[in-house]
N, C-alpha and C positions, 0 to 999 in steps of 0.2 A: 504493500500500500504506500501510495507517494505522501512524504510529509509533509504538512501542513507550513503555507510556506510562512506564515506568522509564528512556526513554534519558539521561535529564540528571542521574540518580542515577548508574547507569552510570557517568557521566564522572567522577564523584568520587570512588566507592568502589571502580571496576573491574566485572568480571564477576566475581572471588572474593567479594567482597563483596554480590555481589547474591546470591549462592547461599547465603551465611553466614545472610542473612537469609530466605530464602526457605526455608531447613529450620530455621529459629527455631523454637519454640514458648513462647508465654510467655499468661500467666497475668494479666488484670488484675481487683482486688477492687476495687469500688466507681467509679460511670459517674457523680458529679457534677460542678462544675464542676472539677475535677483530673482524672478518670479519664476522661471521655469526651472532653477533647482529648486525653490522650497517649494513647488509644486509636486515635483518627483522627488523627493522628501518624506513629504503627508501621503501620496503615495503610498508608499513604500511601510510606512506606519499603519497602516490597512484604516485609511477613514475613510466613511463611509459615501459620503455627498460632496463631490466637488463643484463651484462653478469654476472655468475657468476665461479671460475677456481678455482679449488683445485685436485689435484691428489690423497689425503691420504684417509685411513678409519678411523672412531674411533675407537679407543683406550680406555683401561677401564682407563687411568691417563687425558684421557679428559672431563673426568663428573664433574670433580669436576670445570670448568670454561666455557666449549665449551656448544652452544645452543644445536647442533644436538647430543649430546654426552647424551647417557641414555645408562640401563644395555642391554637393549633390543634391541640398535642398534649398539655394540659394534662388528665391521668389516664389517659395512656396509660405505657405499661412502657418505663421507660429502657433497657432491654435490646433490646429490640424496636427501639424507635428508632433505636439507635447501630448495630445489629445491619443493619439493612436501608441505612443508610449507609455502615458503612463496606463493605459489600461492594459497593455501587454504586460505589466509590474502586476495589475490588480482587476483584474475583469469582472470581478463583482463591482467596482467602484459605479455609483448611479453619477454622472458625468451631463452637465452642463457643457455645448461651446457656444460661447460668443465671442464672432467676430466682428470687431467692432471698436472705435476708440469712444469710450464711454465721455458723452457732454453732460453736464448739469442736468438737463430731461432724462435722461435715458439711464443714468445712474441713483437717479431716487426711481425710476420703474422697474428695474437689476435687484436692486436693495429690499423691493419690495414686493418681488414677485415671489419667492422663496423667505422661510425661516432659515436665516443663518448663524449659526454660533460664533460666529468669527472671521474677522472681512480683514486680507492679508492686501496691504498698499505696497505695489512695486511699481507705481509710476513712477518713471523720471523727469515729469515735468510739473514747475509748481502749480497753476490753475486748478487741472484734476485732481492733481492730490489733495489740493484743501478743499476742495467740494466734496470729494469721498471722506477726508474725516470730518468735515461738518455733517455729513450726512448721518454718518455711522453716529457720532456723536449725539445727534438730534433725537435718532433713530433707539437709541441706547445700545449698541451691538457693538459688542468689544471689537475693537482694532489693532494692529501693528503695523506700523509708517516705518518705510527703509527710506534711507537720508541716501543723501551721494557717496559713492564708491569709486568716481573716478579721482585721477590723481593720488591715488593711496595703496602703500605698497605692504604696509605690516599689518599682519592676519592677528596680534597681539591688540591692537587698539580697536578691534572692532568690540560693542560691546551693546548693551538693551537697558537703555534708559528715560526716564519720563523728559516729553517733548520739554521739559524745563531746565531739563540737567546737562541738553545736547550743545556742546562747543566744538569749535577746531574745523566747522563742516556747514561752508554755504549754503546748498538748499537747506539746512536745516534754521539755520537764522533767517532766510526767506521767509520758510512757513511759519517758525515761533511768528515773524511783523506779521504776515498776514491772519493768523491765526484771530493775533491780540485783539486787531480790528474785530475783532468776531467775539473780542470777552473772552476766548478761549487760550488759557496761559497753561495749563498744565492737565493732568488725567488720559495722555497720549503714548503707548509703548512705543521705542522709537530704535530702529536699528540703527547705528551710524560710527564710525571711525572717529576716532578724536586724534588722528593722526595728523598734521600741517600738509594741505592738499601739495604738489609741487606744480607751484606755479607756473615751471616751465613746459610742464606739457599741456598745457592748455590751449586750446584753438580756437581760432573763430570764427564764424560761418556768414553767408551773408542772408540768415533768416528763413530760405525759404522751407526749411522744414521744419518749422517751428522753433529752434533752439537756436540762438544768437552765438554761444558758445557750449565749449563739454572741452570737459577734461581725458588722459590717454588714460587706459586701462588696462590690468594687467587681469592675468587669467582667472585667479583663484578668489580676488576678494569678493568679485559682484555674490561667487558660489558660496561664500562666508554670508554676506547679509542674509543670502535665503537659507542658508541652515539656519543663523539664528534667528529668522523670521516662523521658519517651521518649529523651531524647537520653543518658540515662544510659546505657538499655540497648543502643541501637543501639551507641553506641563500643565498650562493650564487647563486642559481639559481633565490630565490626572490629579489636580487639584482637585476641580469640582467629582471626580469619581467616588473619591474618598470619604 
């Protein structure tokens, strides 16, 4: 008889815990090199309800960081890609895709169309991202906000702290100002690097794909914010099991 491919989770969380996870439902925005590992992450954790929403395709400058990003699927839908992977991991998984770059409308209708226990932020741009945790926020459904990952090389300073305590890391003083506007200073999980970005690999664009600038990036750390975005949500789920 073939074993049970959750048995060595099993040994560490129990059998309440595999159940805790198995009626999860959560929610992840944006499948770049942040979201499409903590996606195949949760995965992997055997939960039970994924959504998952990204509008873009890959790009040949996303190999060098992103999971779904090889030569061979360069302008195919990262939804798609991550979508038929991780249910290759977990084929019981009940799988949402949306493709789709979520605006203000369509992100309180996402929010709201399904109970989720937990709405994972992998946006890399600020507008969305504080409309999804206003939402979330408004909405009362726990969230986790990954900060910028480019420009930062040590896998040591990446760390999960409230939207109040985050330094060292641009978008994330973006979002605290636009936040503030909003009354909203702190009650936010927040992945992010308190590393000093390097300011010499920084570029700059001229706008038309939305991003004025971005920083270079190295391989492993974007797959660091989505561990510790996944492993945010999994504890907390073995919290509430307990």
């Amino acid at each position: 008889m073939q074993k049970k491919w959750l048995e060595r989770t099993e040994l560490l969380i129990k059998e309440k815990g595999i159940e805790k996870l198995q009626n999860a439902n959560l929610l992840i925005v944006g499948l770049g090199g942040v979201g499409s590992f903590a996606a195949e992450f949760l995965a992997r954790s055997g939960v039970g309800k994924m959504t998952i929403v990204d509008g873009d395709v890959v790009d040949i400058t996303n190999i060098n960081r992103q999971l779904p990003a090889l030569h061979s699927t360069i302008g195919k839908s990262k939804v798609e890609i991550v979508a038929e992977r991780i249910l290759d991991i977990n084929p019981d998984l009940e799988l949402t895709k949306i493709k789709d770059f979520l605006n203000p409308e369509s992100m309180e209708e996402v929010i709201d169309s399904q109970r989720f226990d937990y709405i994972l932020d992998c946006i890399d741009s600020v507008t969305p991202k504080i409309t999804l945790i206003k939402t979330a926020k408004r909405k009362k459904i726990k969230i986790v906000s990954c900060m910028g990952a480019g420009g930062k090389m040590d896998p040591a300073k990446v760390m999960v702290r409230d939207i109040s305590k985050t330094y060292n890391c641009y978008l994330a003083k973006n979002v605290r100002k636009r936040l503030k506007k909003e009354k909203i200073n702190k009650g936010i999980r927040c992945v992010f690097s308190n590393e000093i970005q390097a300011e010499e690999s920084l570029k700059m664009t001229d706008g038309s794909n939305y991003k004025r600038s971005f920083y270079g990036t190295i391989s492993f750390i974007p797959a660091i914010f989505g561990l510790y975005a996944a492993a945010e949500v999994i504890n907390y789920l073995m919290k509430e099991s307990k």
